[in-house]
N, C-alpha and C positions, 0 to 999 in steps of 0.2 A: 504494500500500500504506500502510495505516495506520499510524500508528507503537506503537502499542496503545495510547494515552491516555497513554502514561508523562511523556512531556513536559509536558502539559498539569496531571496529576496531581503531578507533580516542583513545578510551578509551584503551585499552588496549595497543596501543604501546605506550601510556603516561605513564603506568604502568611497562614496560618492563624492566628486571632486568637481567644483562647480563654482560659481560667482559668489566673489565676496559681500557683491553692495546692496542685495537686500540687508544684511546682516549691517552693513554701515546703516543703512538708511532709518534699520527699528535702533538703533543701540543712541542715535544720535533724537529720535523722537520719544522714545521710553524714555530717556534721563530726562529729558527735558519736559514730559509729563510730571515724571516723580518729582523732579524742584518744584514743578508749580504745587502739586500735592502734599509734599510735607516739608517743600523749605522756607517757609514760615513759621512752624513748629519746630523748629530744629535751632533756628533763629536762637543764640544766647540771651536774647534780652528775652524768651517765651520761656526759659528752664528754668525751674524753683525744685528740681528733685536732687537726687543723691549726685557726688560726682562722677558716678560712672555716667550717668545720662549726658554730661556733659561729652563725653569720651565719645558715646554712640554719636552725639550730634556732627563732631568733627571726624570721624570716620565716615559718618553715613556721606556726607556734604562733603567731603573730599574726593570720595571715590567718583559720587554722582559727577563732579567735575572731571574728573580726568578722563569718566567714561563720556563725560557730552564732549568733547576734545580729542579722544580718541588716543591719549597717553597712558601707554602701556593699558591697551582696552581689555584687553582678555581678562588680567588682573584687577581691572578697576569694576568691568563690567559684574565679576564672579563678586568682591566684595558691597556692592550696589546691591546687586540681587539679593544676597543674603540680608543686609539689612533690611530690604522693601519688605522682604519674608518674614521677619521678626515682625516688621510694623503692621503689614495688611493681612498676613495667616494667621499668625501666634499674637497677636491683639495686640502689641505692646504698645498701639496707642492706646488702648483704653486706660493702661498703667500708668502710662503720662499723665491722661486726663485727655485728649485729645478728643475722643468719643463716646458717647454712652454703651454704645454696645458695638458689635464690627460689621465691616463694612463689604461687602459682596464688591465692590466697586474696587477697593483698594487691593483686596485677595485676586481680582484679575492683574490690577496692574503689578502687583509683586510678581504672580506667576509667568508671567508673561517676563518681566525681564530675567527670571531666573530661565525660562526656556535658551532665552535671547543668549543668555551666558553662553550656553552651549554652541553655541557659531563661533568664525573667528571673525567678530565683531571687529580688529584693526585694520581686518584686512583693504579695504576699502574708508574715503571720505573721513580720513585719520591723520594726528603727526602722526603716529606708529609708521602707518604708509608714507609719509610725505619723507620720513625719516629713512626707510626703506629704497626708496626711488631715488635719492640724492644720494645714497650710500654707494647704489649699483651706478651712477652716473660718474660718482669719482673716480671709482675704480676701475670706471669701463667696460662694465659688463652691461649684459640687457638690463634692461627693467623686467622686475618678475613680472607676471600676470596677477591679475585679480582672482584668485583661484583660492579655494579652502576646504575644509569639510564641512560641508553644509546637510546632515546627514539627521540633524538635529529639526529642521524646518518644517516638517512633516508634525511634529509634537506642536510646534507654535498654531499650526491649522488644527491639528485636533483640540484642542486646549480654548480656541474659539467655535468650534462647534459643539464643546462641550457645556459653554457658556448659553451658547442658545438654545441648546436642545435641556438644560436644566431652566433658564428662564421659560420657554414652552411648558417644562412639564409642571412648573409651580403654579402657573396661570390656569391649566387644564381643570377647572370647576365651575360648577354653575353661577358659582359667590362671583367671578371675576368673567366667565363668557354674559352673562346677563347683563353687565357691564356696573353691577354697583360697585364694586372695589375702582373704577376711575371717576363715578358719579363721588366717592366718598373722596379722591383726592384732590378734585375740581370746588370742590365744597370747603374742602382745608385750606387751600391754595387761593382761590380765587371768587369761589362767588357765596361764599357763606351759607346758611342753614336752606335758602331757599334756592332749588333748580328750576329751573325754567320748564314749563308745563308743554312746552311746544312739540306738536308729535317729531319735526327733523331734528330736536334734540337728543329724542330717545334713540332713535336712528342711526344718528353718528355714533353714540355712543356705542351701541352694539357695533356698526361696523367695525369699530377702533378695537372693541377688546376681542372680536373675532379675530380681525385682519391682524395684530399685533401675535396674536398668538399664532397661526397658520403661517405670517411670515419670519417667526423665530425661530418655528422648524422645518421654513423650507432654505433658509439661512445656515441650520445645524449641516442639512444633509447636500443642498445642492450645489454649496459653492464648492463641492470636490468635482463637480462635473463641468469639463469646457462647455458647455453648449448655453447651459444657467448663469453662467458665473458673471459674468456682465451685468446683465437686467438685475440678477439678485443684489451685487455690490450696489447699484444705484439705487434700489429701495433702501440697501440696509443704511447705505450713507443719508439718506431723506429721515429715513427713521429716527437715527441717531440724530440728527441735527433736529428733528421735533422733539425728541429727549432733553438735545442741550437746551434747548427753549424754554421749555415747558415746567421741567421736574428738575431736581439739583439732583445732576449725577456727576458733576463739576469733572473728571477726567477720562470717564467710564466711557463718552462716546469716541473720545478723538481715540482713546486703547485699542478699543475694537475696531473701527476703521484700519487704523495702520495695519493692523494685523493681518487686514486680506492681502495683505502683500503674500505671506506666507503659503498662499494656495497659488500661486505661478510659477513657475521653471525660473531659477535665479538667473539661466541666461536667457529667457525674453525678459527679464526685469532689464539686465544688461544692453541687449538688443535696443531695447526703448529708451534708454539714458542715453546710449552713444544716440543717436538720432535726436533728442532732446540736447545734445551737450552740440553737437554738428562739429567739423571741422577744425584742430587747430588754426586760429589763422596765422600769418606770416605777414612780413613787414611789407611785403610790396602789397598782400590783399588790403594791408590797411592803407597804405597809400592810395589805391585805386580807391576804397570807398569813402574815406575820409572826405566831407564834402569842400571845397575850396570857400573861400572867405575873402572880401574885399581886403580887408588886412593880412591875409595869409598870400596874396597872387603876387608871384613874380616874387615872392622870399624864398630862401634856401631852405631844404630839413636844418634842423638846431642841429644835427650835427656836423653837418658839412659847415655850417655858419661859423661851427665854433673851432674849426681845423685851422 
């Protein structure tokens, strides 16, 4: 009996040798989520606990730095993750005081840059790289490629489909398809004790807690399929930016967005940047398109002027 390919499949996406710059792209948007997320709290003038608190604060904000920068990322990203994980898995905001109780929002974005760790986040959109490419240009050699083990990438898309298809399955009752559980948040939020009696009131509503939940597990299961994955990213991006609007999820929508990077081939991510990046240009294409100026005709380039 076969084993179904898994083992062999197992082996080989361990093996997988492929573009760096989604991994620059999440490592450089994940840090930059979590400062917005907890570096205000981390902030010394925000600490009244023990001195180790002080200690986590400047480890956690240092790393976070050097991972949005891209120095020595691999290290900086791995001690990032761990703390995010202290803060958004293992409550340690609450220990702070940060939160009454935890937070599904913060537990994504921890998990997600711990996935993230697992790429070689320098390799790309990095000093790490910058440091990399000026070394091999001294010495005369090529410049490496953008190339890593990206073997890990596969977890960052499951890890968001596991996010939707558990938001789907919490939704899945009549308490919330009937649509009172968003009738009670609209009432919290915005319009107080009394709803408005109007039948396209009731309407939307129901459309919203059907459509929200049908489209969070067609989100779970179909952005592994090329054919969906388009249409679905623009709902889910629509969706989340009614989230950002509407309900404080303060970094939970821009997390998951980024995230569908994670269900593409890092070299059509690659493919699509060089095409976005175009061409080096050279000093004569900038001559050619640099447009002429009363003040500039019939002058010399500065540096022939200054020969």
């Amino acid at each position: 009996m076969k084993r179904l390919d898994l083992v062999p499949r197992f082996q080989a996406q361990l093996r997988l040798q492929s573009s760096t710059r989604p991994a620059g792209i999440l490592r450089i948007v994940l840090s930059s989520l979590a400062m917005a997320k907890w570096g205000r709290r981390l902030g010394w003038d925000h600490l009244h606990g023990p001195l180790w608190e002080w200690g986590f604060s400047l480890v956690t904000l240092t790393s976070l730095c050097f991972m949005l920068v891209g120095y020595r990322a691999r290290l900086a990203t791995g001690v990032a993750a761990a703390c995010a994980v202290a803060i958004g898995v293992y409550d340690l905001n609450n220990y702070f005081g940060w939160e009454t109780n935890g937070s599904h929002h913060e537990a994504t974005l921890a998990v997600a840059m711990a996935l993230v760790a697992l790429l070689p986040t320098g390799g790309s959109y990095s000093i790490d790289r910058w440091l990399l490419v000026r070394r091999a240009q001294q010495e005369g050699r090529p410049v490496p490629p953008e190339i890593g083990p990206m073997w890990a990438l596969p977890l960052l898309a499951l890890h968001v489909s596991a996010v939707y298809f558990y938001g789907g399955m919490v939704k899945s009752h009549f308490g919330y398809l009937r649509g009172d559980r968003l009738e009670q948040i609209l009432m919290n939020k915005y319009l107080g004790s009394v709803l408005p009696r109007a039948m396209w009131f009731k309407v939307l509503i129901l459309v919203s807690a059907v459509g929200s939940v049908v489209l969070e597990y067609s989100l779970a299961i179909g952005l592994w399929f090329r054919r969906f994955r388009w249409p679905l990213i623009a709902l889910g991006v629509i969706f989340h930016a009614a989230l950002y609007l509407t309900l404080t999820v303060y970094t939970f929508s821009m997390t998951m967005c980024i995230c569908y990077i994670a269900f593409f081939d890092p070299w059509d991510v690659h493919r699509e940047l060089d095409r976005l990046h175009g061409p080096v240009p050279t000093p004569a294409d900038a001559a050619v398109t640099t447009p002429s100026t009363p003040e500039s005709a019939g002058r010399p380039p500065a540096d022939q002027s200054r020969a």
